[in-house]
N, C-alpha and C positions, 0 to 999 in steps of 0.2 A: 504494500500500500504506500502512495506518493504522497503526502504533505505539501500543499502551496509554502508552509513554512520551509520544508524540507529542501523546495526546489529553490529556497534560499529568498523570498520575498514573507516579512512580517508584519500581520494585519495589526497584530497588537502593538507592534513599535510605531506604525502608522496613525492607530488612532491615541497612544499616548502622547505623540510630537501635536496630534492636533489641542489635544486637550492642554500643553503647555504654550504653544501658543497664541490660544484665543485672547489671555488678557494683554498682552504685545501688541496683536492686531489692532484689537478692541481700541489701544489707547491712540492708533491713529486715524480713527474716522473723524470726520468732520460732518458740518450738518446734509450734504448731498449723501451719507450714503445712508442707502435703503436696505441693506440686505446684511444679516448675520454672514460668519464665517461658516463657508461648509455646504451654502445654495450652490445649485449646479452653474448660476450666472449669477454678478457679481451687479446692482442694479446702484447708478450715481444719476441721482437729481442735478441738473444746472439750474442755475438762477441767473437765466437772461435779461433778467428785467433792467441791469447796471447797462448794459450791449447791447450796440446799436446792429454791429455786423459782427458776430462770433466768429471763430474762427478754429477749428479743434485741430492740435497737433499734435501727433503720435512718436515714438520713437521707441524702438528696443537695442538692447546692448547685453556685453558681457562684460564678466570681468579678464577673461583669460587667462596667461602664466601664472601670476599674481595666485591662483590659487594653489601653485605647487610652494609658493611659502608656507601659504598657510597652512597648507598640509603639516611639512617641517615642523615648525613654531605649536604645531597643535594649539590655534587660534584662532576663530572662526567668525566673530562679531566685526573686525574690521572688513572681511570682502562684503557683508551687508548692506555697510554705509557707503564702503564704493561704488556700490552696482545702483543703489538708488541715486545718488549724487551724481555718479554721472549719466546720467538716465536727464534727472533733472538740469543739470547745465546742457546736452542737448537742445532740447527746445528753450527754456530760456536764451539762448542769445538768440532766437527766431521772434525774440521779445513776449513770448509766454508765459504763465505763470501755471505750475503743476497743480493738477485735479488730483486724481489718482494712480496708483502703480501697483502691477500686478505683476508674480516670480513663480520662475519654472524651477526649482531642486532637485536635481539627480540624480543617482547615488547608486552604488554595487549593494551595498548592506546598509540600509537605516541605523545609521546612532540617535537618539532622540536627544543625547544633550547636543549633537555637533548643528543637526537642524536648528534646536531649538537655539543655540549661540547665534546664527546666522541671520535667523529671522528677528533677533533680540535687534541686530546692527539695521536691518532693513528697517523696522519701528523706530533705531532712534534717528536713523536720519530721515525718514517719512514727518515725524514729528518736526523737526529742523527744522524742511522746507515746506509744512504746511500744508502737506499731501497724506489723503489717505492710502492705505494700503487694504487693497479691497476684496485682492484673490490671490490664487496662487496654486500651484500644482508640488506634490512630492509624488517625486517618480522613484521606485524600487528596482534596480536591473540588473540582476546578477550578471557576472560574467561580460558587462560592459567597462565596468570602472576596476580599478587594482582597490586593493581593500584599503580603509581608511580615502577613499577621494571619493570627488563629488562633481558637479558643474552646474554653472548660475544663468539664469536670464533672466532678462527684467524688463518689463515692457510699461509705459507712463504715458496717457495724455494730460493735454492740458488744454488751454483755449487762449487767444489774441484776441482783441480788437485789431477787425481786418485791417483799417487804418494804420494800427501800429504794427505791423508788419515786420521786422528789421530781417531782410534780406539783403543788403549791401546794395542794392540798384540805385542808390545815394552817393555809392564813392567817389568821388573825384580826386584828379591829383594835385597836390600838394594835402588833403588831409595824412591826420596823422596818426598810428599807431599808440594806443597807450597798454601795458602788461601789466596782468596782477601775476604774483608771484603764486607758483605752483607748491605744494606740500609734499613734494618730492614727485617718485615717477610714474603717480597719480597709478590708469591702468593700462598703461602701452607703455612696450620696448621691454618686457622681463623676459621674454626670451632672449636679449642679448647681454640683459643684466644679470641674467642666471649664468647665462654661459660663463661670463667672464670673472663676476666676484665668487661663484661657489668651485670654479679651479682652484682659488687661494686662501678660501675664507670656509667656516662653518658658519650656519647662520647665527650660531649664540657667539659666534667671533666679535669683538669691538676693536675694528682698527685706529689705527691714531687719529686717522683724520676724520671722524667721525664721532671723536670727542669722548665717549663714555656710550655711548649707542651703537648697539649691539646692527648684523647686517643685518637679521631677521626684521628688527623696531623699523631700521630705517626702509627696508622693503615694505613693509607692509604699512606707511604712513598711510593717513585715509586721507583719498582722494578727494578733497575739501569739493564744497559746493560755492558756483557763483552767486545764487542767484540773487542775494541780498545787494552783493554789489552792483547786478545786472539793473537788479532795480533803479536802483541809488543812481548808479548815472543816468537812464532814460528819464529819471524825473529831473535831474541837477540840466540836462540839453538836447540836442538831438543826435542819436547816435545811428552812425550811416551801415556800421555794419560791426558784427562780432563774430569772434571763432573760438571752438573753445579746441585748445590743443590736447588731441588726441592723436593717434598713429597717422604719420606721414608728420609731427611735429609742425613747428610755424610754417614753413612753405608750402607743406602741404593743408594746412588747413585753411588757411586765409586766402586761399588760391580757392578755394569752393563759394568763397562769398565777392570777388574781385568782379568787376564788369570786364567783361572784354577788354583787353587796350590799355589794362590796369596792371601795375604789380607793384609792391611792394619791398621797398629797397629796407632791411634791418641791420640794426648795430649792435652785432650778439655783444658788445662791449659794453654796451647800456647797461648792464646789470653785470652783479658776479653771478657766476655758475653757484651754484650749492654742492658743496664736499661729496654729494653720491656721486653726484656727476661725474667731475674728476678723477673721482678714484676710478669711475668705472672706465674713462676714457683713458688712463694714464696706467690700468694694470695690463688694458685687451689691447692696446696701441690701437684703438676705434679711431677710423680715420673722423675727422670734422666732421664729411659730411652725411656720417652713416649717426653722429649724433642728434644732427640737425636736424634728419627727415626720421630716425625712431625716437625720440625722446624730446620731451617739450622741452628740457634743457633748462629747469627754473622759470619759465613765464609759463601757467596756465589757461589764461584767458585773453584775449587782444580783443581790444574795442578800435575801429576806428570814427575817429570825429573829424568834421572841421575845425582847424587852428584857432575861430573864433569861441568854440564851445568848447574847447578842449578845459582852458584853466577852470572856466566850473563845474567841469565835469571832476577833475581831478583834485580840486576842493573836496567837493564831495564827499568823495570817493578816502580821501584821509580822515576825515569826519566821522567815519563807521570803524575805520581803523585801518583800511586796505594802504596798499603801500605802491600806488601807481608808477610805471616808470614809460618814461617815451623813449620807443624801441625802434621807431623807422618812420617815414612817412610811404606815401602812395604817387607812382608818378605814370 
């Protein structure tokens, strides 16, 4: 006689991870949502009545390599917060502001503490950026993942006023680049960051230039969220176009939002690098520009403005605490 438990999928570890966590979920609904955890669809009320012309924008994402640290570190609440946050800085720089976000979980063998750590990190960054977390799937698949590993998706709308739009069909040249500083290497480029610092380093290694912080901490820093800032300057001016640097780095991301006829000259010297960087470029011998185009390289987000909106943008933008830097303009 065959067991579903036996062929390696567990109903009771399934329905313990739901039952721990419901109160996580629970604490990031907000007033649109209509439906407990556990309905077969996931029902969110809008309140149009603010909007003239809505505008709903979708986006899904992963976290990738990023999750073979956390494996290591046996850590599980930081790729959470990255997979929501950056979920959410996609459509905010389309000038959106997040509704809800929904997560795929997939796993060779259900641990109900490793799920339940994961979805703890999705709640607190849900909560952060003032998005429910409304649904979500846990998938059991023997024989697809190596034991102890898993893989993340995360899927978010939100809505614009069509008006507000921010697609960059604003840019012109002479406007200008401004950077917020990234929290390391958010969640693009660990597969060359694995390759290169786990030849020399263990993750509980703290090298020098790294101060007292272990590789594992500084790998797995959480991939901060814009959107407070994104806010903050579309209200301080008008901003003609944003990127949030993810794989393919500044040239490749600020090239998806460019008009035709447009490019953007940068001055990686505007800013210092941050110590992971370094180390990582100075142990692999990484040429420049294999850093450029995998790794944001310290600026997370680039807004561009016209020169006449830029200084109160960038007022702002110090005002909440960000630490803007003028990284190039557009010509």
């Amino acid at each position: 006689m065959a067991t579903y438990k036996e062929a390696g999928v567990d109903i009771a570890a399934g329905e313990e991870t739901v039952r721990r966590i419901k109160p996580l979920v629970r604490r990031t609904f907000t007033p649109g949502v209509l439906t407990d955890i556990g309905a077969f669809g996931a029902f969110f009320e809008v309140d149009w009545a603010s909007m003239k012309e809505p505008v709903m924008v979708s986006s899904v994402d992963g976290v990738g390599t990023k999750l073979k640290v956390a494996f290591a570190m046996d850590r599980h609440d930081t790729v959470g917060q990255d997979l929501v946050n950056h979920c959410v800085n996609d459509i905010a720089v389309c000038g959106a502001r997040p509704l809800y976000f929904m997560d795929y979980f997939s796993t060779g063998k259900l641990s109900p503490d490793v799920a339940v750590s994961v979805v703890e990190g999705f709640s607190t960054a849900c909560v952060e950026n003032g998005c429910a977390l409304i649904g979500g799937e846990t998938a059991e698949m023997p024989d697809i993942y190596s034991e102890g590993e898993y893989d993340l998706a995360g899927m978010i709308t939100g809505v614009v006023e069509k008006s507000r739009i921010v697609d960059g069909a604003g840019i012109g040249a002479g406007h200008v680049a401004i950077g917020l500083p990234s929290t390391g290497l958010h969640t693009n480029g660990y597969s060359l960051a694995r390759k290169v610092l786990f030849e020399h380093f263990d993750v509980r290694d703290t090298p020098n230039e790294l101060e007292g912080t272990s590789i594992g901490d500084a790998l797995l820093a959480v991939h901060r969220s814009y959107l407070k800032a994104i806010q903050t300057a579309m209200s301080a001016g008008t901003v003609a176009g944003m990127a949030h640097i993810t794989g393919g780095g500044i040239p490749g991301n600020t090239a998806r939002i460019l008009p035709d006829g447009r490019s953007l000259d940068v001055d990686y010297d505007a800013w210092e690098r941050p110590a992971l960087f370094r180390l990582i470029q100075r142990l692999g011998a990484v040429p420049e520009e294999d850093m450029r185009s995998a790794l944001n390289v310290g600026i997370g987000l680039v807004l561009i403005v016209s020169p006449g909106d830029a200084p109160a943008i960038e007022h702002a933008l110090s005002g909440i605490g960000e630490e803007p830097i003028r990284i190039g303009s557009v010509r």
